[in-house]
Every structure is written in C-alpha cells, then in structure tokens.
C-alpha positions as CSV (number, residue, x, y, z in Angstrom):
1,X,21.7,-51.9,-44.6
2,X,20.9,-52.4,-41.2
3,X,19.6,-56.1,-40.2
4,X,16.7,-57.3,-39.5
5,X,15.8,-59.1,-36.9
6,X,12.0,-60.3,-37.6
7,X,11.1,-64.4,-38.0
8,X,10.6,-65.5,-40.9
9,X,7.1,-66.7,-41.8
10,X,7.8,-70.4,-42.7
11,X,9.4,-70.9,-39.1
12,X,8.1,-71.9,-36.0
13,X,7.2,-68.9,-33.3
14,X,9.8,-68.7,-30.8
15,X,8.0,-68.8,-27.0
16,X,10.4,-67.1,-25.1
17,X,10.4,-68.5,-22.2
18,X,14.1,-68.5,-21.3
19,X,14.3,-65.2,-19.1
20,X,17.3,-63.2,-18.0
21,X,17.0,-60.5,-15.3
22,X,19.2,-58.2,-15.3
23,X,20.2,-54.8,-13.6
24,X,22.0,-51.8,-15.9
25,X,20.8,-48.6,-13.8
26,X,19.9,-47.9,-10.5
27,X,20.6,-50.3,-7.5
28,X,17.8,-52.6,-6.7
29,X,16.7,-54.0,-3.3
30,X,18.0,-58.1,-3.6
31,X,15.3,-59.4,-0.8
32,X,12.5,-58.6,-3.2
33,X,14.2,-60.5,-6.1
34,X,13.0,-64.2,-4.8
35,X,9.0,-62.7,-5.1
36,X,10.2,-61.2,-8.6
37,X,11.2,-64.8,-9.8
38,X,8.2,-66.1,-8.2
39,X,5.8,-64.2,-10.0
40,X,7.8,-64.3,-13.5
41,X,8.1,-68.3,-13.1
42,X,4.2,-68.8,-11.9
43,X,3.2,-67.1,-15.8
44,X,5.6,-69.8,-17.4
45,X,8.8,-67.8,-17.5
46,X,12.2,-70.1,-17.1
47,X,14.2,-67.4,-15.2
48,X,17.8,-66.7,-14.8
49,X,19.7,-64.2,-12.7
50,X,22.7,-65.0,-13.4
51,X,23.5,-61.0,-14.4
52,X,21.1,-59.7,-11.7
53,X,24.4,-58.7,-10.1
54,X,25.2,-55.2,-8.3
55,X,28.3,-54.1,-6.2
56,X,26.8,-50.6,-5.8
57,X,28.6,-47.6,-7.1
58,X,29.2,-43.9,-5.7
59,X,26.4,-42.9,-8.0
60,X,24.5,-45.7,-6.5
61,X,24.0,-47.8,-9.4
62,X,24.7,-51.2,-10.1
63,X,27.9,-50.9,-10.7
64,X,30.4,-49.0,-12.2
65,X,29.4,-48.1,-16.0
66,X,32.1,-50.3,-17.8
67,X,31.2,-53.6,-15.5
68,X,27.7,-52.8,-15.8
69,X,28.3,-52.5,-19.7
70,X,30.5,-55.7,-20.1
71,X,27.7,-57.4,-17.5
72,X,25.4,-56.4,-20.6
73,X,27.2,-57.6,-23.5
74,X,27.6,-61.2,-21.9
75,X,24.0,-61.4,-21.5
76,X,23.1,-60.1,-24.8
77,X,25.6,-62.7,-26.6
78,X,24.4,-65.7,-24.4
79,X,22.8,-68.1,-26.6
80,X,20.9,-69.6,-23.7
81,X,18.6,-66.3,-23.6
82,X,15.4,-65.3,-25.4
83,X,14.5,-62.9,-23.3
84,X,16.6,-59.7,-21.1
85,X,14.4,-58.5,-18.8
86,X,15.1,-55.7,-16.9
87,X,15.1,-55.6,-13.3
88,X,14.5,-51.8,-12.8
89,X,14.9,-48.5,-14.3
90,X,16.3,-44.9,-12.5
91,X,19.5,-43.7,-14.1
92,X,22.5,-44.8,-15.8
93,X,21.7,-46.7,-19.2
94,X,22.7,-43.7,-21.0
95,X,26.4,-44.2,-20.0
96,X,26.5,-47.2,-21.7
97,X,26.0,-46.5,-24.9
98,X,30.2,-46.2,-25.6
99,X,30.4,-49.4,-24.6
100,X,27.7,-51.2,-27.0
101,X,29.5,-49.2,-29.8
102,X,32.3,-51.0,-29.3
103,X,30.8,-54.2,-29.7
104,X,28.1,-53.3,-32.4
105,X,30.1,-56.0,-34.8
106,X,29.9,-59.1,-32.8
107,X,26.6,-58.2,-31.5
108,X,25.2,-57.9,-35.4
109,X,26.3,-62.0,-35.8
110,X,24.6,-63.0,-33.4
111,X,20.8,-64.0,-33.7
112,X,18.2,-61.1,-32.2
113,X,16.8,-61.4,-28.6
114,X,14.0,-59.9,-27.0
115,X,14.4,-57.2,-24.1
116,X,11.7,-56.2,-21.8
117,X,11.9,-52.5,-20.1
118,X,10.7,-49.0,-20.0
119,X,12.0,-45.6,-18.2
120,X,16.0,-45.8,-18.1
121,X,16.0,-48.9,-20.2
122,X,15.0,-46.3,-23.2
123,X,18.8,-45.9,-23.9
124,X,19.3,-49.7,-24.5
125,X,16.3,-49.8,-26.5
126,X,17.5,-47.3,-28.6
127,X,21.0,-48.9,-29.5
128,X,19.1,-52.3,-29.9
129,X,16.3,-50.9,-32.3
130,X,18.4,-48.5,-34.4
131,X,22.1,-49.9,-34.3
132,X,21.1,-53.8,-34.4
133,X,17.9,-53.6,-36.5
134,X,16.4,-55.7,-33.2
135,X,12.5,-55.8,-32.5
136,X,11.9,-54.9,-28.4
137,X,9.4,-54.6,-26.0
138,X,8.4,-51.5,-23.9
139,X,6.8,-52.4,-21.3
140,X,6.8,-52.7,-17.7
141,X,10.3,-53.8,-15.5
142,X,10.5,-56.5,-13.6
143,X,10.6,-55.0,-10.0
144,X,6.9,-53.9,-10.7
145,X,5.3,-56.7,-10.5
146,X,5.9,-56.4,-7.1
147,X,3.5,-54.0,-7.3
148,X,0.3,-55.9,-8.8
149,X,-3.1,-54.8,-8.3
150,X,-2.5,-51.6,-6.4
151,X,0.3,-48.7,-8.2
152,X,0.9,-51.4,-11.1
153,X,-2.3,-52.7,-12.5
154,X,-1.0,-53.8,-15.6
155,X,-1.4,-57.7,-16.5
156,X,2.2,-59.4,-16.5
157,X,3.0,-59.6,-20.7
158,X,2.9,-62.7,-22.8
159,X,6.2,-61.8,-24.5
160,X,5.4,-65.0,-26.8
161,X,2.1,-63.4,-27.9
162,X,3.7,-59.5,-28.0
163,X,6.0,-60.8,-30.6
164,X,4.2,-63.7,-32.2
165,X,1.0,-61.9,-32.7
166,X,1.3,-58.5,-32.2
167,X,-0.8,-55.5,-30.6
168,X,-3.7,-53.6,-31.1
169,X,-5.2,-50.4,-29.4
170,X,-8.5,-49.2,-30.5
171,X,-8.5,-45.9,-28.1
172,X,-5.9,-43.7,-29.7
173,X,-7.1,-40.2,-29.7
174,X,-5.5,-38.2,-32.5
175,X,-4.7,-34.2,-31.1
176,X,-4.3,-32.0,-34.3
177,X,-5.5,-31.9,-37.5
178,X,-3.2,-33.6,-39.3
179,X,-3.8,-36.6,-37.3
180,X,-7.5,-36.2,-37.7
181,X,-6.7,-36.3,-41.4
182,X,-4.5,-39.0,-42.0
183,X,-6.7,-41.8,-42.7
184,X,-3.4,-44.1,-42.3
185,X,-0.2,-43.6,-41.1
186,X,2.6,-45.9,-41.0
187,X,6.1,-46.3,-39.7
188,X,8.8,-48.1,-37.3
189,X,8.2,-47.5,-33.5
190,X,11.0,-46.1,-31.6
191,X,11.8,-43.8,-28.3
192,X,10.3,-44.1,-25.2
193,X,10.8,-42.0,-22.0
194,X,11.2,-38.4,-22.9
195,X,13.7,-37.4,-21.0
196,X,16.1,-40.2,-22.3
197,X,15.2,-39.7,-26.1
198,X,16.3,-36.0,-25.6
199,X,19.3,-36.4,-23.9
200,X,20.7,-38.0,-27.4
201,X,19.5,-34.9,-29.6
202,X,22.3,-33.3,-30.9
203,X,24.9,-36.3,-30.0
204,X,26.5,-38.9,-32.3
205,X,24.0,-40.9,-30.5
206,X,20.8,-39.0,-32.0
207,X,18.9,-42.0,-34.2
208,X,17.5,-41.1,-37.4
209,X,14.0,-40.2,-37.1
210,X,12.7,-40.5,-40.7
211,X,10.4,-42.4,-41.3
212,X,9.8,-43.2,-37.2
213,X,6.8,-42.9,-35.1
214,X,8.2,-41.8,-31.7
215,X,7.0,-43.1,-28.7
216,X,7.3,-40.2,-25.3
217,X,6.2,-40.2,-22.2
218,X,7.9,-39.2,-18.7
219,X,7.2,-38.6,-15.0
220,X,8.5,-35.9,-12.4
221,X,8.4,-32.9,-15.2
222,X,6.4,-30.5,-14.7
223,X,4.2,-28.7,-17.1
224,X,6.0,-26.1,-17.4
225,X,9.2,-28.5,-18.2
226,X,7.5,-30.4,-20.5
227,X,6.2,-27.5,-22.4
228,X,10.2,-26.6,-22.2
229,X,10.7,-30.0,-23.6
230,X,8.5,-29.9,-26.4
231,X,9.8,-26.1,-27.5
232,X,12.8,-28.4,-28.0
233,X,11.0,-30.8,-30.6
234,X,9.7,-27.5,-32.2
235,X,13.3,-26.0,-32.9
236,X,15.1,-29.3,-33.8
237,X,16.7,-29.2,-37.0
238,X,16.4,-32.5,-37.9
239,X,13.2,-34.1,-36.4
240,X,11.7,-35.6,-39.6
241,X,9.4,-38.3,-38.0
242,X,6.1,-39.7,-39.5
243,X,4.4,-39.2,-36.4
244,X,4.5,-38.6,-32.0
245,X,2.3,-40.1,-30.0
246,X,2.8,-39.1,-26.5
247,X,1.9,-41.3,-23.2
248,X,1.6,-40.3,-19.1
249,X,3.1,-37.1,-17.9
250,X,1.0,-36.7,-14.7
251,X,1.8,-38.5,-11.5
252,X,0.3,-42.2,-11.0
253,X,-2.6,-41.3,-8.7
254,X,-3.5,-37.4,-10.3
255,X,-6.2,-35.3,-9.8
256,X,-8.6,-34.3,-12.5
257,X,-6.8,-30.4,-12.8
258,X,-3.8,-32.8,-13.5
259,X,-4.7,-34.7,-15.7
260,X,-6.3,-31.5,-17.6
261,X,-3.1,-29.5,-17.4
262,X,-0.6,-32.1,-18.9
263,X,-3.1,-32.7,-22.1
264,X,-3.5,-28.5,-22.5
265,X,0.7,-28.6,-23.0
266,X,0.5,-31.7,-25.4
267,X,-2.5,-29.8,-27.3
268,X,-0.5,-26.8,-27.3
269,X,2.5,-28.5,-29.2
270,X,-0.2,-30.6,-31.5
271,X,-1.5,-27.1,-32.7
272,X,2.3,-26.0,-33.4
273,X,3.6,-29.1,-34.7
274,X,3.3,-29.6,-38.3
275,X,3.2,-33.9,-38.0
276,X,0.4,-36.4,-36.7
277,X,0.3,-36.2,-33.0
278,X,-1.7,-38.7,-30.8
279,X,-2.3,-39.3,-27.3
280,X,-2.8,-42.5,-25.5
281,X,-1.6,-42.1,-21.2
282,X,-1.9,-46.0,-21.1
283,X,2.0,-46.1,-21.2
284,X,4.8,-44.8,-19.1
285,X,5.3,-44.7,-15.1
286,X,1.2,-45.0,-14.5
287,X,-0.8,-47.8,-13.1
288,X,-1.3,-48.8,-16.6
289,X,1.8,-49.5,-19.4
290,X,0.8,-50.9,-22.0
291,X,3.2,-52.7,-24.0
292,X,4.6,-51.8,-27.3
293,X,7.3,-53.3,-29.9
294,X,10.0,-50.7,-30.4
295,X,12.0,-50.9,-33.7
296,X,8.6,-52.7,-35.6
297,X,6.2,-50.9,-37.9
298,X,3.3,-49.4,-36.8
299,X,0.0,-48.7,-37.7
300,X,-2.2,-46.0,-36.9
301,X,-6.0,-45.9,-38.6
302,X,-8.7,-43.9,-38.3
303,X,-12.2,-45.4,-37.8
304,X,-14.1,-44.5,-40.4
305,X,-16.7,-47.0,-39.3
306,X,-20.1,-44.3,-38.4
307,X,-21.9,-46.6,-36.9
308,X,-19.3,-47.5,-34.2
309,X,-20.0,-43.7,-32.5
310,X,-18.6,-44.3,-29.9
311,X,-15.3,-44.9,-31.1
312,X,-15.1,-42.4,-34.1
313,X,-13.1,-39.7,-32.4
314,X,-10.9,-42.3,-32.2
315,X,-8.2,-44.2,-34.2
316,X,-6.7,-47.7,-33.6
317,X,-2.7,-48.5,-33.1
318,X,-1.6,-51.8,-34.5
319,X,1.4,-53.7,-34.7
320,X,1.1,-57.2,-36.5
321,X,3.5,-59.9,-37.0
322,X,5.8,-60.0,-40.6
C-alpha cells in the first residue's frame, strides 16, 4: 500500500512558508532570480536557493541528468523544506525519473513536502504523486512571476491555503454525454502537460490510471497533433481512468478561429471517448493557470441548482482538505 501523505485532522496546518527554488530542466537566466525572490518573499515566502544551481549542459539544461537528479534528491530529503518550487520548466525532468527510482525507499521515510510546478515539472509530479503517495501542486513556476499582469495574470498561490483548504471551480464545462450525466464523479488528480504524460505510455514508468482523473493540457501542438495525440488515448490498452478534463492548447494571446479549432478536436475525442470528459482552459501555458492538487481526490458535480441558469451547463471542480 502506497503512503499517504495527507495531515491528519487533529494537527495543526502546516504554512509552508520555507521555500526551495530549484532548477531540474532547462537553463534559466540567473539575473532575473534576485526579482524572483523578491516577489516570492513580499507574499510571505522564506526562500532558499540553495539548489537553484546550473552549470549548463550540451543539451542546455541545468546540468547533466545525474547532478541534476542527485541536486533533486538533496532537496527533497532536506528537512528544512516545506516547499520545492520550481524555477522553470522546458525539457529534461523526464530523464530523471531512473534516478528517483533509485531512491524511492529513503524518500518513502521521510515526511511529504509540497512541490510547486507545471509544464516539464509533470514528470516529477508524476513519480511524487504515484510512487510516494505525496499530495502536489500544479501550478504556475517560479520564473513567471516575472511576468505579472501582462502574459502571466495569474495571482501568486497561497500554498498554505491550496493545501490547507482546498480548491473550488464553479465553471467546468462537461463535453460529452457521459459527463453531462454523471451527477458526481470522483477520483485522485494526476497528469498534467500532455506531452509529458504520453511520453510514459507504454514505459515501466506508465502510472496506473484507475481510478484517476487526468489532468492534460499543452502548448506548441498543433491541432492536427493533438488530434494525433488523443487517437493515442483512444487506442491505449490500458487507460482505465474515471475521468479527463483537458486545459489550454491554443497559444497565450489566440484568436477567436483558435480558440474554436482547439475545442472542435477536444469535442471530437469527447464524442469518441467512452469516459467523462471536461474542459476548463484556465490551466496550462496561458495567462491564466489555475492551481490544482495532483495526487488528491477530486470532485466533479453537476449543478443541479435551476435557478442558478446561468451556471447550469456547468459543473463545479472541488478539492477539499481530509
């Protein structure tokens, strides 16, 4: 039995405050990092950067894969951490995943943290949420807050309140019947970017999927890629989840046509696919990522309220504290 990695009730919430940044993918620019840490430390954040480290590689990552790994490791079993927040996305996570095998035991002794990440940092999240039992957070990296109030114009998250309380969306739209007819669906939240969840299918790295709601999303696919991509979800043998709810394809500043085109491919795939799909582009590489709890259950429930019109065609996305 895998552990779990969820507070119990009769203790007090942890406010993790004690951030980490730290780099496992593509090389970052270091003369930005000082406004990073500015902005992280001016919403109460205690931050450390310690393993914000790079000696860039041929590939033009951080690093070569095994430092980059072992760089991980140490800041995962650092008891001085609550949070790992990750600097950046771009390319390279994936490699790592030998590495964290190898030190699944002493990393299952040690008490849960938090990470913070989306895009690249999917791999990570998947060896965290399905090999540990750990609870995460997808959500936006560091390096965009440099970006506030113009390409990112998502508020910085309370990681304190994300864990401690929970989230709750209320404009979920459900794309095929089946979603339309499940008055309430449940399960644990796991995936991320699309192209990063594939890459394990078929490898002794592919999670188990039943009983999941999986979170996709992407950027720089096409349509006709992603409707190559979700042919792929079609003919997997062994893709037994409770639900898909799929997030921004389209560029981060689209046009209407866009916009229009993506959701006819994801409609397409609803109409084939015999599980609940959703839709909600308020996550992914857009100005808007809202954050989610990877490996925690999630709740999806139709409003069945008639005199809230408005939001009928609707259903609402929940994720409370145990």
């Amino acid at each position: 039995m895998k552990k779990k990695a969820i507070p119990l009730p009769n203790k007090e919430p942890c406010h993790y405050k004690n951030v980490a940044l730290i780099a496992c993918s593509t090389q970052f620019d270091p003369t930005q990092v000082p406004q990073v840490v500015s902005v992280l430390e001016s919403h109460g954040y205690h931050v450390n950067c310690h393993y914000l480290q790079q000696n860039i590689s041929d590939f033009g990552y951080v690093d070569t894969d095994q430092a980059r790994a072992h760089n991980l490791i140490k800041a995962l079993l650092d008891s001085t951490i609550d949070v790992l927040w990750f600097y950046r996305g771009g390319g390279g996570a994936l490699n790592l995943l030998p590495y964290l095998h190898r030190y699944k035991q002493q990393l299952l002794a040690i008490p849960a943290k938090v990470i913070v990440g989306f895009s690249d940092v999917t791999a990570i999240h998947s060896f965290l949420n399905n090999e540990l039992g750990w609870r995460s957070i997808h959500g936006v990296n560091a390096n965009n807050h440099l970006d506030m109030g113009t390409t990112n114009q998502q508020p910085l998250p309370d990681i304190s309140e994300i864990m401690n309380s929970g989230i709750s969306y209320n404009n979920v739209l459900p794309l095929n019947a089946l979603a339309h007819q499940a008055t309430a669906m449940n399960g644990t939240l796991v995936g991320g970017n699309h192209t990063l969840v594939a890459a394990t299918f078929g490898t002794q790295y592919q999670p188990e999927f039943t009983g999941k709601v999986v979170l996709l999303e992407d950027i720089g696919v096409t349509f006709r890629q992603l409707d190559r991509y979700l042919q792929q979800l079609l003919f997997l043998n062994d893709f037994n989840v409770e639900a898909i709810i799929f997030g921004q394809y389209y560029s981060i500043d689209p046009t209407d046509q866009e916009r229009m085109m993506y959701k006819a491919v994801l409609q397409r795939f609803a109409d084939q696919c015999n599980k609940p799909v959703y839709y909600f582009p308020f996550f992914g590489h857009g100005k808007y990522n809202q954050p989610f709890i990877l490996g925690d259950t999630i709740k999806l429930q139709c409003n069945q309220d008639i005199s809230e019109l408005a939001n009928i065609e609707y259903v609402t996305l929940c994720q409370k504290p145990h």
